[in-house]
C-alpha positions as CSV (number, residue, x, y, z in Angstrom):
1,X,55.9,-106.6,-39.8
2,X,57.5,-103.2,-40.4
3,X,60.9,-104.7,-40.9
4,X,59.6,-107.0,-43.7
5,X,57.6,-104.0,-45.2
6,X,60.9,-102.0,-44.9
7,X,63.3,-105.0,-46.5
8,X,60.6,-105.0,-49.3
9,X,60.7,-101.8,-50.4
10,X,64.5,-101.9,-50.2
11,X,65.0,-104.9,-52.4
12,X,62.0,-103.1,-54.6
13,X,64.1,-100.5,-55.6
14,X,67.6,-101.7,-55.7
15,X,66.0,-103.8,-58.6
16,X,64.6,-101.1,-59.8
17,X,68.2,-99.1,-59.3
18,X,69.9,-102.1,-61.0
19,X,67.7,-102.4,-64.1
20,X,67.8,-98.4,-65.0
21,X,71.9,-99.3,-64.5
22,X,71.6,-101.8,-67.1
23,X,69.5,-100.1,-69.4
24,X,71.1,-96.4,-69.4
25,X,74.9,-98.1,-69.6
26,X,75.0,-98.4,-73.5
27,X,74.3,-94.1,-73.2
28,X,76.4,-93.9,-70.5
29,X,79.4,-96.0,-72.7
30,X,78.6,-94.6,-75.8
31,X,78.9,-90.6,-74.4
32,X,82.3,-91.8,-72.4
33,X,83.2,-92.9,-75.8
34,X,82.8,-90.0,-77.9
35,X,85.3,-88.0,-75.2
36,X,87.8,-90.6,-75.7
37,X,90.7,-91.1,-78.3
38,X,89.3,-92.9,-81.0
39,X,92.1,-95.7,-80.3
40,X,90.7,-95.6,-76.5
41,X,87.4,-96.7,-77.2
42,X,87.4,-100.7,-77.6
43,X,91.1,-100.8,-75.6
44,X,89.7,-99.4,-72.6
45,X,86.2,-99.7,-71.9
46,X,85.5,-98.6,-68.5
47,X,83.4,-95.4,-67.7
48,X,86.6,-93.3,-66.8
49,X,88.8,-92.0,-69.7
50,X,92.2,-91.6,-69.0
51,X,92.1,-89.0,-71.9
52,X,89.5,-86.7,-72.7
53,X,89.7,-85.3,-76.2
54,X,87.1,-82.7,-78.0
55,X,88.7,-84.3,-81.6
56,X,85.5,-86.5,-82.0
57,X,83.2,-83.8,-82.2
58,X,85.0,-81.6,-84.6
59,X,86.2,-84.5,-86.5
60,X,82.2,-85.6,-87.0
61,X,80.7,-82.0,-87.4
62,X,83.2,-81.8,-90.1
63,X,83.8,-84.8,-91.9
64,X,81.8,-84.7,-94.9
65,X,81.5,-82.5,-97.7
66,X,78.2,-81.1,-96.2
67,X,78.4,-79.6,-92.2
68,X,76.6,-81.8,-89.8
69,X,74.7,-78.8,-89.0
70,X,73.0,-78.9,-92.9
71,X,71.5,-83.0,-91.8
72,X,70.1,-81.7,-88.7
73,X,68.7,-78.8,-90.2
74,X,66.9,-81.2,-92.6
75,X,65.7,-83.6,-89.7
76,X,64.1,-80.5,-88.1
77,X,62.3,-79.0,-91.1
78,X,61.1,-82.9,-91.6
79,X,59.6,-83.3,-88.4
80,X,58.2,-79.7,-87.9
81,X,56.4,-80.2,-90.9
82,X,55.6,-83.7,-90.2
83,X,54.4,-82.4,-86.5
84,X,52.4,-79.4,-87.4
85,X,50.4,-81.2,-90.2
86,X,49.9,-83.7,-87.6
87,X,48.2,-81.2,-85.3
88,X,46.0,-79.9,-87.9
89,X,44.5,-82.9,-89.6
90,X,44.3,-86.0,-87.3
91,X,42.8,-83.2,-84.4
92,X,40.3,-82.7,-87.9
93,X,39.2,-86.2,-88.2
94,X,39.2,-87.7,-85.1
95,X,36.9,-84.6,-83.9
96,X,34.8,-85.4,-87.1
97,X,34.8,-89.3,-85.8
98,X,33.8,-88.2,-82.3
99,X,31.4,-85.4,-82.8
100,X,29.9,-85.1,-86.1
101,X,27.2,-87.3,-87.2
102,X,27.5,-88.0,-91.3
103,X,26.8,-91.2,-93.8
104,X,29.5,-94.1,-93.6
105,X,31.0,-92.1,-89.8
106,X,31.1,-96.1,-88.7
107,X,32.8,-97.6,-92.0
108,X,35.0,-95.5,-92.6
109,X,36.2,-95.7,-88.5
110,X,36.5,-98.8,-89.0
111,X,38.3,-99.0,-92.2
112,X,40.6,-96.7,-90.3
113,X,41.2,-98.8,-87.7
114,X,42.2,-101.8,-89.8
115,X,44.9,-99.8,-91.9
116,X,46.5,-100.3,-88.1
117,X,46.8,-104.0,-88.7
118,X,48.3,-103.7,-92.5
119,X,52.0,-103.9,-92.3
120,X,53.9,-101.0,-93.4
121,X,56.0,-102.8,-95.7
122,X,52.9,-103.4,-97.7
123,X,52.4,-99.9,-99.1
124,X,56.2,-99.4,-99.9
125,X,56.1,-100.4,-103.7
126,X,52.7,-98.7,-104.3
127,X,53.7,-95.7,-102.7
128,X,57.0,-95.3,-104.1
129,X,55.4,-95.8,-107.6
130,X,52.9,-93.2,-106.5
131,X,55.7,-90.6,-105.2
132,X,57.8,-91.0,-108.8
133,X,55.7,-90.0,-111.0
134,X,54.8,-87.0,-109.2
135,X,58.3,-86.0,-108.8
136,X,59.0,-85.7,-105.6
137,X,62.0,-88.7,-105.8
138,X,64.4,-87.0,-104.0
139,X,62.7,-84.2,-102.1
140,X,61.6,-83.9,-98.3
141,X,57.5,-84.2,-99.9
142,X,57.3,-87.9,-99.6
143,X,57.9,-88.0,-95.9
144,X,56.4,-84.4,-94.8
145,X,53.1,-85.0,-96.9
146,X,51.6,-88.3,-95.7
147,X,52.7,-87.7,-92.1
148,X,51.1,-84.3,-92.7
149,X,48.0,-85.5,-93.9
150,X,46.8,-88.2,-91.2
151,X,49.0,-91.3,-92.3
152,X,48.9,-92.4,-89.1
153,X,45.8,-93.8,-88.0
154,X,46.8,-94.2,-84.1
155,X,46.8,-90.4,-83.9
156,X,43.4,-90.2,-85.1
157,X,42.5,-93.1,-82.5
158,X,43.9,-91.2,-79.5
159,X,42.6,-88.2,-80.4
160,X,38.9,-89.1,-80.9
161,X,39.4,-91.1,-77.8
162,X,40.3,-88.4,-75.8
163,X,37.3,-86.2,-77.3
164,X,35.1,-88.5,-76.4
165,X,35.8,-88.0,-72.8
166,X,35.0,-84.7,-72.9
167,X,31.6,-83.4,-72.0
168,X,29.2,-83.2,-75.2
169,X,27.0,-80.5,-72.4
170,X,30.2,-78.4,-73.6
171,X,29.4,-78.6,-77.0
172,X,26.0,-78.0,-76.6
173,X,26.8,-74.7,-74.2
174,X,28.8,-73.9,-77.6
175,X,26.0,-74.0,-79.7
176,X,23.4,-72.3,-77.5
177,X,26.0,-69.6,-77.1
178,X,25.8,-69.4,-81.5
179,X,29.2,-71.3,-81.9
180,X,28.8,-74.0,-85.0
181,X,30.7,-77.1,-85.2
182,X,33.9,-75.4,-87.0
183,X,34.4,-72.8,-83.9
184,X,33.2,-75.9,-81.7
185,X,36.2,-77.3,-82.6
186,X,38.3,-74.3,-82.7
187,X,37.7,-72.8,-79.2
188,X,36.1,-76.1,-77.1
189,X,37.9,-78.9,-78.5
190,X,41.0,-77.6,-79.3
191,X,41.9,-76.0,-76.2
192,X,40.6,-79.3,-74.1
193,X,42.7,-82.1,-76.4
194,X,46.0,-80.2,-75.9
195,X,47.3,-83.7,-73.9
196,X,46.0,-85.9,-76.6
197,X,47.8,-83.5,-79.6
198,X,50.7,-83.0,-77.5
199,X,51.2,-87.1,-77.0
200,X,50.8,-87.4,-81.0
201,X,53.3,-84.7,-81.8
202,X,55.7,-86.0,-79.1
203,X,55.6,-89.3,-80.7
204,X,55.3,-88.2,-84.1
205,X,58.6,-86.7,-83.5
206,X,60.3,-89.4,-82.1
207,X,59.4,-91.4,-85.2
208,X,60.1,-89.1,-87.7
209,X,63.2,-88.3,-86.1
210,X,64.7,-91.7,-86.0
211,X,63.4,-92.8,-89.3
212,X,65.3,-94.5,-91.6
213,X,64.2,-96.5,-94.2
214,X,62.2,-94.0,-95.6
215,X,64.7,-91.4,-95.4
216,X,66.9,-93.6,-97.4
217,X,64.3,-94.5,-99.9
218,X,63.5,-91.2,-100.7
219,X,66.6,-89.1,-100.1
220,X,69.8,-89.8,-102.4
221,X,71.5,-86.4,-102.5
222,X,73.5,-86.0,-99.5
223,X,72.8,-82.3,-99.4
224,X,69.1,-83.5,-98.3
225,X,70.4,-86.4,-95.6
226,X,69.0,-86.3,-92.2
227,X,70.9,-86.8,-89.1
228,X,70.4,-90.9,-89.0
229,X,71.2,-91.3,-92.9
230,X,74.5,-89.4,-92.1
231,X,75.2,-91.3,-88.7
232,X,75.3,-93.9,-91.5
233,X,78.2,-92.9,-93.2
234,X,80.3,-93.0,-90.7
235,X,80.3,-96.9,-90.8
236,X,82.2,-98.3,-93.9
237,X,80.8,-102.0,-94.8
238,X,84.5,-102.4,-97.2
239,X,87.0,-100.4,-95.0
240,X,87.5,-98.4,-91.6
241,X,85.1,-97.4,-89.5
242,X,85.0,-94.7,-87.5
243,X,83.7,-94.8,-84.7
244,X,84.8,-91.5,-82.6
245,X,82.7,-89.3,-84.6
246,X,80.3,-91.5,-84.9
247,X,79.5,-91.9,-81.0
248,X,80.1,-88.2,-80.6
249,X,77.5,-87.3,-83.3
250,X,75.0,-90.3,-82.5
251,X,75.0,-88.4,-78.6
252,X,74.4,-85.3,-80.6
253,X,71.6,-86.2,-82.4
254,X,69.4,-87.8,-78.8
255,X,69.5,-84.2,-77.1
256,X,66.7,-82.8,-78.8
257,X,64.9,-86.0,-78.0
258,X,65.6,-85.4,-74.8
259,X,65.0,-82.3,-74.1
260,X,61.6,-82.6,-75.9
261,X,60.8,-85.9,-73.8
262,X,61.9,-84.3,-70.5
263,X,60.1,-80.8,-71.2
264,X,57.0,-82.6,-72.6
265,X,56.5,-85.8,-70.4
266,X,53.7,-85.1,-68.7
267,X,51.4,-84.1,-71.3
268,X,52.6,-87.4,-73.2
269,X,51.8,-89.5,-70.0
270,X,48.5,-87.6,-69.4
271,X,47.3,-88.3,-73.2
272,X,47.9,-91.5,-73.0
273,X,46.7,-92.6,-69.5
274,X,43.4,-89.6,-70.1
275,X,42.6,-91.7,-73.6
276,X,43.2,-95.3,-72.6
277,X,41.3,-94.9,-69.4
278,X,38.4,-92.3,-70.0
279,X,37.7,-93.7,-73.5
């Protein structure tokens, strides 16, 4: 019985060993690559260079008119605004949906719920329209303010899902101790929902990060390009592609969402799993 529990658990995880294997080689391939000579890449595609150049990386840091450095600086002011208005107003509503009592609370949840089920493509024309005749055609505004001001309805969902597992005996401590609903929110809910707004800026990150189609709906200055418009211009539809730079900047641009995902992991996985199941 032990030696079937023991083969189990052996063919358990070499499966598991073999699918992370299959799933991680593109990365794997794709940071080889970048280290190779660019005439390496497709002529020898094993994990093992036989040459190891740094040319890729120079050659795609510097191979437009604008440093690389000046696209990811624009991803990051994009996303830290994106994030930090985030924070602020979706933690604002869904604490309003989950604590406060006022006229139309259940409507206007459940409006909110069903812009979840309208397709994105939907709102591109009206938007667009909307975004033009204020101006802001070519600027960062049309994808830090609507980010910034609760576009995203899930966020407001997991957060007022999380609030609603905690304690409302808190909330009335607060008020006996003369707190209203404002410092409520500031020093008792705030403090307790850190896994919930750490889950939404996590993943508000990631998807701001790798957006494109916005980005390229809104940006046409290449002065303003983020790091995935410019990965784009490395590939040319009528001529040469190249693909050196392009590997070595495309492994460029996934360590910050590493580093954020491996620093900030747990609080994602605790949001999630503390919302889905509490709520």
């Amino acid at each position: 019985m032990v030696k079937t529990s023991m083969s189990t658990r052996i063919l358990t995880h070499a499966g598991i060993i073999a699918g992370c294997v299959v799933m991680i080689y593109p990365l794997l391939w794709m940071l080889v690559s970048s280290f190779k000579p660019e005439i390496e890449i497709f002529r020898d595609p094993s994990l093992i260079p036989r040459y190891v150049t740094l040319q890729n990386y120079y050659l795609g840091w510097n191979a437009f008119q604008v440093s690389f450095g000046r696209f990811f600086v624009n991803s990051i002011i994009i996303v830290g605004f994106a994030c930090a208005g985030t924070v602020v107003t979706c933690s604002m509503a869904g604490y309003a949906f989950a604590r406060l009592r006022f006229v139309l609370r259940k409507p206007l949840f459940a409006i909110m719920l069903a812009t979840l089920m309208l397709p994105f493509h939907v709102t591109v024309i009206p938007q667009y329209i909307i975004f033009n005749e204020l101006g802001w055609i070519n600027t960062f505004w049309p994808l830090i303010i609507p980010a910034a001001l609760g576009l995203h309805a899930f966020f407001i969902f997991l957060i007022v899902q999380f609030i609603r597992a905690i304690p409302k005996e808190l909330d009335q401590q607060a008020e006996i101790d003369g707190c209203g609903p404002i410092r409520t929110y500031l020093y008792v809910i705030m403090p307790l929902s850190i896994p919930a707004l750490m889950t939404a800026v996590i993943l508000q990150f990631i998807w701001r990060w790798n957006d494109f189609f916005q980005q390229l709906l809104y940006l046409a200055d290449m002065r303003l390009y983020t790091v995935t418009l410019a990965l784009r211009q490395f590939v040319d539809a009528m001529g040469r592609s190249h693909w050196g730079p392009l590997f070595a900047m495309s492994v460029l641009s996934l360590l910050p969402m590493f580093v954020v995902f491996i620093f900030f992991q747990k609080y994602l996985i605790e949001g999630i799993v503390t919302g889905g199941v509490k709520g």
